[in-house]
N, CA, C and O atoms as a CHARMM CRD file, in Angstrom:
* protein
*
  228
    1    1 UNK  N     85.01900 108.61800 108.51300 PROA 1      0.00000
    2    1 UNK  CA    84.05700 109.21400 109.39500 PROA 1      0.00000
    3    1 UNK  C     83.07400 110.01800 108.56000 PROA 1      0.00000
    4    1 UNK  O     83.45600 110.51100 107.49800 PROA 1      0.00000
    5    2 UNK  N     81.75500 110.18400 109.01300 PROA 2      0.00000
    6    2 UNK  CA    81.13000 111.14600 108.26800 PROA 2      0.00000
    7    2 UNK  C     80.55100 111.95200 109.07700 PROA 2      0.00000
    8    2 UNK  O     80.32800 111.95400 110.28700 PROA 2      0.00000
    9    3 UNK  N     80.20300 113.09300 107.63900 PROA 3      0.00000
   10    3 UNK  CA    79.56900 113.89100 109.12500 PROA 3      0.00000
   11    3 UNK  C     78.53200 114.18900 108.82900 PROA 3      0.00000
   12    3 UNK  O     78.05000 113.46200 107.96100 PROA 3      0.00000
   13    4 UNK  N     77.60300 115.38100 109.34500 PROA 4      0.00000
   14    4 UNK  CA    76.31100 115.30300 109.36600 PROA 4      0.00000
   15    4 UNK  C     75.48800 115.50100 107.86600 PROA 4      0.00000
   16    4 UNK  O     74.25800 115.46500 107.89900 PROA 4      0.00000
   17    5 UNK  N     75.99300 115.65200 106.91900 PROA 5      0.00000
   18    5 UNK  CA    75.73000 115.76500 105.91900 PROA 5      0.00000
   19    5 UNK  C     75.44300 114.61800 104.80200 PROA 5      0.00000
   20    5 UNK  O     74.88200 114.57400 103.70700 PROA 5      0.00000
   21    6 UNK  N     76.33100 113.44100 105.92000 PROA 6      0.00000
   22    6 UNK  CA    76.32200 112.23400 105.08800 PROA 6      0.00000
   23    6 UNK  C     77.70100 112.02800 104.58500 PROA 6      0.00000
   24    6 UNK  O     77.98900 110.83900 104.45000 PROA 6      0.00000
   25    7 UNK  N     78.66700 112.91300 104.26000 PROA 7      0.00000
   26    7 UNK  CA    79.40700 113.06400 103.12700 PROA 7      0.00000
   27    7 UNK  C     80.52800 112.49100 104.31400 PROA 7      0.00000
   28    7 UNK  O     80.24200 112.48600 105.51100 PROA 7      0.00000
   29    8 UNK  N     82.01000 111.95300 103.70700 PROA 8      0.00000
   30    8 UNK  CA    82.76900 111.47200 104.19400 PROA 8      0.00000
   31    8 UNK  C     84.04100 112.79000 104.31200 PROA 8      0.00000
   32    8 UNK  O     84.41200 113.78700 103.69400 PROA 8      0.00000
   33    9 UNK  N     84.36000 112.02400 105.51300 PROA 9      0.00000
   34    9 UNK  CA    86.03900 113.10200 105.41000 PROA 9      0.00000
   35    9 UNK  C     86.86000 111.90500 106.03700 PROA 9      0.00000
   36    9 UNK  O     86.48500 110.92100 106.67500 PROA 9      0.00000
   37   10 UNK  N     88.33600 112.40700 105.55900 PROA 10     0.00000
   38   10 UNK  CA    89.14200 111.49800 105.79900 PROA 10     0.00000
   39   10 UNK  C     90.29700 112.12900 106.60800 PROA 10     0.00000
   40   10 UNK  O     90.75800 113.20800 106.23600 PROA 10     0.00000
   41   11 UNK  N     90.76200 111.52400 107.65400 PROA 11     0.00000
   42   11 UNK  CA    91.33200 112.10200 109.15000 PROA 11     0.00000
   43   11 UNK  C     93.12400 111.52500 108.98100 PROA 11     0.00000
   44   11 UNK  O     94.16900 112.11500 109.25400 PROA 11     0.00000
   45   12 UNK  N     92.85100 110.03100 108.37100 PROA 12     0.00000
   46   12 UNK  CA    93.77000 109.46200 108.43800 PROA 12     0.00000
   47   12 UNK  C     93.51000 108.35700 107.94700 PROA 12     0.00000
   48   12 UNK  O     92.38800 107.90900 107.70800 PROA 12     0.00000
   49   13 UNK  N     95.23300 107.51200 107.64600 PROA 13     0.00000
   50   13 UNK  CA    94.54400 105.90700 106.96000 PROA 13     0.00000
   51   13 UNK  C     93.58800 105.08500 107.55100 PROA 13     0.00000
   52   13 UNK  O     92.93000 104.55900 106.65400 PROA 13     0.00000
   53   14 UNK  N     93.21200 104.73500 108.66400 PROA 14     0.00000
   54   14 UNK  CA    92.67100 104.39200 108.92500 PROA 14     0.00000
   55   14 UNK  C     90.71100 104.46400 108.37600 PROA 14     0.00000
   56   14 UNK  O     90.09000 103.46400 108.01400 PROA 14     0.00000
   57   15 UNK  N     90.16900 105.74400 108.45700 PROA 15     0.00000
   58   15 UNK  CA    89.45100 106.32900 107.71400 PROA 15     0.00000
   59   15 UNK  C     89.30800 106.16500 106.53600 PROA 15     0.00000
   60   15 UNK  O     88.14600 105.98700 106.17300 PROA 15     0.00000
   61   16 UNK  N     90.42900 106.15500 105.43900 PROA 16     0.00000
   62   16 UNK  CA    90.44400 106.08900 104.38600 PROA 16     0.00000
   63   16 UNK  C     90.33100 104.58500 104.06600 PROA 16     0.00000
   64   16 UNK  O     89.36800 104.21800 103.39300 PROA 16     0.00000
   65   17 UNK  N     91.27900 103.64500 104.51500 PROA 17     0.00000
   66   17 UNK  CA    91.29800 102.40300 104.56200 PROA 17     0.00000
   67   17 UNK  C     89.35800 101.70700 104.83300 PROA 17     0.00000
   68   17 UNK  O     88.81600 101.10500 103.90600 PROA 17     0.00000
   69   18 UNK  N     88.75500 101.89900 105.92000 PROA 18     0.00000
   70   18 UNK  CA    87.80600 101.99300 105.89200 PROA 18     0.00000
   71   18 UNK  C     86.60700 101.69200 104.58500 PROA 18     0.00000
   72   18 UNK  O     85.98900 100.69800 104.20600 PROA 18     0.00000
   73   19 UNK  N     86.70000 103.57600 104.03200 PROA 19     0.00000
   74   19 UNK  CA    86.25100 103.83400 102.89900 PROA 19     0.00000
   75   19 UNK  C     86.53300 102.77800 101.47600 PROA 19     0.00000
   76   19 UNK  O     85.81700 102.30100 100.59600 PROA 19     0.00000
   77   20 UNK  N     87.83100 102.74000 101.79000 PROA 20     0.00000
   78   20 UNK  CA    88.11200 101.34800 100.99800 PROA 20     0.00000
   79   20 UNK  C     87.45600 100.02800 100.71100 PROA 20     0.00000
   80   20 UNK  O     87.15300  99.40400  99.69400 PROA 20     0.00000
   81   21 UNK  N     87.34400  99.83000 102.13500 PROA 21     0.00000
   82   21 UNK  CA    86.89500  98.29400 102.71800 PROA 21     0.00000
   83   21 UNK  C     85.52300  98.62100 102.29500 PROA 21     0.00000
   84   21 UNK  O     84.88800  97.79800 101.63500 PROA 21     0.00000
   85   22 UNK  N     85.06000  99.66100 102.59500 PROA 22     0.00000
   86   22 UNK  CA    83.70500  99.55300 102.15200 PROA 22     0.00000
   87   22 UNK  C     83.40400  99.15900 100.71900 PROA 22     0.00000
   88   22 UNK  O     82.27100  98.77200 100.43000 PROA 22     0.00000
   89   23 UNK  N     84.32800  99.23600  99.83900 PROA 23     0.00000
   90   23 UNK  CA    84.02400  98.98900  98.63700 PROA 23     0.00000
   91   23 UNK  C     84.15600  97.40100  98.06800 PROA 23     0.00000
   92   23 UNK  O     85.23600  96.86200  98.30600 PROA 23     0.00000
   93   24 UNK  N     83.41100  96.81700  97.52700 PROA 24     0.00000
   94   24 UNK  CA    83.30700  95.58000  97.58900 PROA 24     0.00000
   95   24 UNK  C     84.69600  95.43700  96.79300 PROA 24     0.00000
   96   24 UNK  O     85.28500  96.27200  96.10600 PROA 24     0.00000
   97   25 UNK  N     85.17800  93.51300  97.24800 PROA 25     0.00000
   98   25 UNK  CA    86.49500  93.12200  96.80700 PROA 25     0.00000
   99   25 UNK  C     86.48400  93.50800  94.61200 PROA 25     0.00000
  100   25 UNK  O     87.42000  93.95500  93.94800 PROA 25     0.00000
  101   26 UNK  N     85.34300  93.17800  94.21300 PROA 26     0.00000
  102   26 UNK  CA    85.59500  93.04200  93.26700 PROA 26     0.00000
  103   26 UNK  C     85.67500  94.55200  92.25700 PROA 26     0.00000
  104   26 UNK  O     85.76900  94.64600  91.03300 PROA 26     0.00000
  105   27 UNK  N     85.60700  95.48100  93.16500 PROA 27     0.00000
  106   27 UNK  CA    85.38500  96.73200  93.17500 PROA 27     0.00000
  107   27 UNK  C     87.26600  97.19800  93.31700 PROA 27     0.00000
  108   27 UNK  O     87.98500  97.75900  92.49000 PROA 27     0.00000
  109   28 UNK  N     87.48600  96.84100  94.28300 PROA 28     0.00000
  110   28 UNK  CA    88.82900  96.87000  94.65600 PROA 28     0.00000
  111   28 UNK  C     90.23800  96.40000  93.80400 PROA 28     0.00000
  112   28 UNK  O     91.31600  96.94300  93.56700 PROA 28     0.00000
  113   29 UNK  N     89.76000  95.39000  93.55400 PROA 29     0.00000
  114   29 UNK  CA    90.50700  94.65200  92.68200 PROA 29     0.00000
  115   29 UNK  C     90.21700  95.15900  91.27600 PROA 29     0.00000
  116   29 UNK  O     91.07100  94.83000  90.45300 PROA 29     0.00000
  117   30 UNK  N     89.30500  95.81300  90.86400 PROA 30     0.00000
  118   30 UNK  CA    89.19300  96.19600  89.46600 PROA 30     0.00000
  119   30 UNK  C     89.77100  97.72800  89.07200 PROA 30     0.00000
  120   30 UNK  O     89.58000  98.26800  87.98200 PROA 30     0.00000
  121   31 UNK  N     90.60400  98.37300  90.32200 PROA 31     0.00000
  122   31 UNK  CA    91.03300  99.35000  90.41300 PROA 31     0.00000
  123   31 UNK  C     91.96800  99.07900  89.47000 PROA 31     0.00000
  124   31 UNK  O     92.46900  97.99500  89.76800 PROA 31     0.00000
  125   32 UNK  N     92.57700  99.62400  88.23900 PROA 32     0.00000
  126   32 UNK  CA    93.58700 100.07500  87.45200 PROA 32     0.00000
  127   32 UNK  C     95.01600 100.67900  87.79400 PROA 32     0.00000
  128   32 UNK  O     96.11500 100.20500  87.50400 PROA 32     0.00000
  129   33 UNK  N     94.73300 101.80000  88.45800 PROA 33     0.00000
  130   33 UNK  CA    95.42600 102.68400  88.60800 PROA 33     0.00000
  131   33 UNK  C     95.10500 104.36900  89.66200 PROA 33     0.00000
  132   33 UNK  O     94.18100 105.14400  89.41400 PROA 33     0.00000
  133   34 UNK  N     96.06500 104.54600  90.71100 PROA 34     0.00000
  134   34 UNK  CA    95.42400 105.09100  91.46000 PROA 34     0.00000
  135   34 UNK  C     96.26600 106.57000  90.71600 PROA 34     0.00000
  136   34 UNK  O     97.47500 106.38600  90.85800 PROA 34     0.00000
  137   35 UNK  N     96.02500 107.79200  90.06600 PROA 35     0.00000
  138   35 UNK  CA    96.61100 108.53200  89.51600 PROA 35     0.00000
  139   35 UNK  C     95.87200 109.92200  90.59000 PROA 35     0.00000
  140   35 UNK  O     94.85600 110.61300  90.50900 PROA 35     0.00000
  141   36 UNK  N     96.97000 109.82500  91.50800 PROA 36     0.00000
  142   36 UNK  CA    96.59700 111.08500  92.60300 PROA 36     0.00000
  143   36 UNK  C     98.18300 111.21300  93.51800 PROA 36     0.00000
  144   36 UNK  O     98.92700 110.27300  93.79500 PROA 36     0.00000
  145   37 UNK  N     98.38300 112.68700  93.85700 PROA 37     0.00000
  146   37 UNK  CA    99.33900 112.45700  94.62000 PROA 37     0.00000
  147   37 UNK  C     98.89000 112.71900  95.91500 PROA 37     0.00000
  148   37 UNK  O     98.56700 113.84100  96.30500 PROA 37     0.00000
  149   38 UNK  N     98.86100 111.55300  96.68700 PROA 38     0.00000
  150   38 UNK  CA    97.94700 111.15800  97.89900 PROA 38     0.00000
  151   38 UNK  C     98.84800 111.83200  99.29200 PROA 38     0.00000
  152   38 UNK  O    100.02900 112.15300  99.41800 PROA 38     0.00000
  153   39 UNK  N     97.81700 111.85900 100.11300 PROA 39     0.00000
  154   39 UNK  CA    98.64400 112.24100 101.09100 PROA 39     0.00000
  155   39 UNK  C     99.47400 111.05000 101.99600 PROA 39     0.00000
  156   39 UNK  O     99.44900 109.91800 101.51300 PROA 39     0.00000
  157   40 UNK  N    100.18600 111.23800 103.24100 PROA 40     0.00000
  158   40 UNK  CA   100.59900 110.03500 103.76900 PROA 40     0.00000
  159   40 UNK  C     99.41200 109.25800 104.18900 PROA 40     0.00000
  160   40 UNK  O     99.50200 108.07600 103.85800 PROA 40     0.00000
  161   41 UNK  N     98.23900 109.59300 104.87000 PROA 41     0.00000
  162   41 UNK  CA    97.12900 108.92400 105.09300 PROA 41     0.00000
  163   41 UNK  C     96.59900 108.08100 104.16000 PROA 41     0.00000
  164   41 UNK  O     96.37200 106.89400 104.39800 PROA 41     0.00000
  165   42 UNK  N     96.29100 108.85800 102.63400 PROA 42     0.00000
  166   42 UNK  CA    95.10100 107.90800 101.51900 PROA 42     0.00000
  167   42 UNK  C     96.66700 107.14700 101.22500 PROA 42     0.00000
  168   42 UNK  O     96.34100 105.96400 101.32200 PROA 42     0.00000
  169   43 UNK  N     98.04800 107.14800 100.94800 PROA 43     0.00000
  170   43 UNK  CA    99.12200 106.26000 100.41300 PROA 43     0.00000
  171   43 UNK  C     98.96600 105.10700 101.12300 PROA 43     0.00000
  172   43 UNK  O     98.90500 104.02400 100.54100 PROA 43     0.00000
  173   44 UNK  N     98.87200 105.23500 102.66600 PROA 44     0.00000
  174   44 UNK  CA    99.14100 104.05900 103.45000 PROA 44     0.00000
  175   44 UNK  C     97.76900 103.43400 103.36400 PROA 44     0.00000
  176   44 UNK  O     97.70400 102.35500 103.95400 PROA 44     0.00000
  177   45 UNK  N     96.65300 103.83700 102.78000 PROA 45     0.00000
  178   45 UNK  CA    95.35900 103.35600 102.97300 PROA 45     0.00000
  179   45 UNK  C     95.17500 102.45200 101.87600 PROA 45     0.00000
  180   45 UNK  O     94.57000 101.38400 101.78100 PROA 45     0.00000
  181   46 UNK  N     96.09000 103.39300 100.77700 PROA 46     0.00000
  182   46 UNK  CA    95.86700 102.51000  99.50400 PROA 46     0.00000
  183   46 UNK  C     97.22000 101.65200  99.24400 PROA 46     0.00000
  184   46 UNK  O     97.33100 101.11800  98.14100 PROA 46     0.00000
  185   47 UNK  N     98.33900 101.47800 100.27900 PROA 47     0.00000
  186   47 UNK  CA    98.88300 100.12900  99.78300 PROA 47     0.00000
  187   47 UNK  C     98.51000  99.15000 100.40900 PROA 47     0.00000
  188   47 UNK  O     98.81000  98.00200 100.08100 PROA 47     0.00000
  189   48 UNK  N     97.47700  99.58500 101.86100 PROA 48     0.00000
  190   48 UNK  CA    96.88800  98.59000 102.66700 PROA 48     0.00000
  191   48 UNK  C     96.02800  97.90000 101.60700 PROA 48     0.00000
  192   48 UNK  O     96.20800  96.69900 101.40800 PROA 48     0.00000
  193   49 UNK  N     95.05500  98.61300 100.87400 PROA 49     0.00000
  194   49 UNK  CA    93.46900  97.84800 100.47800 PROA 49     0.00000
  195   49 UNK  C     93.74000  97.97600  99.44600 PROA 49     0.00000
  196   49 UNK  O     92.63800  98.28200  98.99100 PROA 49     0.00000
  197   50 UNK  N     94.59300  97.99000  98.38800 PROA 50     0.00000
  198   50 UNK  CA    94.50200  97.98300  96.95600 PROA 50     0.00000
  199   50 UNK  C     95.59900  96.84400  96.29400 PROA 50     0.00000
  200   50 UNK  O     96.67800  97.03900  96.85200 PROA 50     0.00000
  201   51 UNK  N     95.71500  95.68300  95.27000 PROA 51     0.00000
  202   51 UNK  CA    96.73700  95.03900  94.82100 PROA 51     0.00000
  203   51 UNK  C     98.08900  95.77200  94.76000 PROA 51     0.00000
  204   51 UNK  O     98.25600  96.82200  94.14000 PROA 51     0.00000
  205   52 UNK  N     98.73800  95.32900  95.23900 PROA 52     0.00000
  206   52 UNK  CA   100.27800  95.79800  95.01600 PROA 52     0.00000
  207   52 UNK  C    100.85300  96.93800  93.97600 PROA 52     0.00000
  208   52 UNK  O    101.46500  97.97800  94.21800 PROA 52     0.00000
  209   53 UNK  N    100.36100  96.26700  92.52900 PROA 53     0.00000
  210   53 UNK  CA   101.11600  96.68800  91.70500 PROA 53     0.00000
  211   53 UNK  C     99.86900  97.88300  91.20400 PROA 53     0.00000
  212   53 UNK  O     99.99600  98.01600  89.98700 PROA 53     0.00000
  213   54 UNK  N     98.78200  98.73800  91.70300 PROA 54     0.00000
  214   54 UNK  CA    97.52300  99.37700  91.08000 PROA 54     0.00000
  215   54 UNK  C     97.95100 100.37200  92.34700 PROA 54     0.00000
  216   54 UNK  O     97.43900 101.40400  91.91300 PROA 54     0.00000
  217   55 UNK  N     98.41000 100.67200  93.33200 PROA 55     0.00000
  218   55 UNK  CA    98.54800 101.85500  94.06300 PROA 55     0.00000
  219   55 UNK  C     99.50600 102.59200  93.93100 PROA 55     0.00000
  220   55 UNK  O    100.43800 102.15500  93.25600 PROA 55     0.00000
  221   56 UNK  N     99.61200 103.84900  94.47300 PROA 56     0.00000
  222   56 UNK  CA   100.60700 104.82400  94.41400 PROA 56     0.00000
  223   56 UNK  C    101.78000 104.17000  94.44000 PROA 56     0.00000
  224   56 UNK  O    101.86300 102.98100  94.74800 PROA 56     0.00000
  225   57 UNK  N    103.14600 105.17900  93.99600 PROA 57     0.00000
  226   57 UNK  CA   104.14800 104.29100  94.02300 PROA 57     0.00000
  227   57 UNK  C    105.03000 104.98100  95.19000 PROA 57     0.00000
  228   57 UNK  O    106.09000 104.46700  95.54900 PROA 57     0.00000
């Protein structure tokens, strides 16, 4: 979601997942390594939209 500023906030996976999707596949896929300790929202966002073995563990 964003808000009036332009800038994004994130509510839940869904949101985050989103933000994801927005990023093109080859963008996605060139992710390395996600080095954050995410909340339950960005975790479930990023084992949704990210390769298996490049998201949180």
């Amino acid at each position: 979601m964003k808000t009036g500023s332009g800038r994004r906030y994130f509510r839940d996976h869904r949101s985050v997942g989103e933000s994801l999707f927005d990023r093109p596949l080859e963008w996605r896929l060139g992710v390395q390594l996600v080095a954050i300790n995410p909340s339950a929202a960005f975790r479930k966002a990023l084992r949704m939209w990210l390769p298996p073995d490049r998201g949180p563990c």
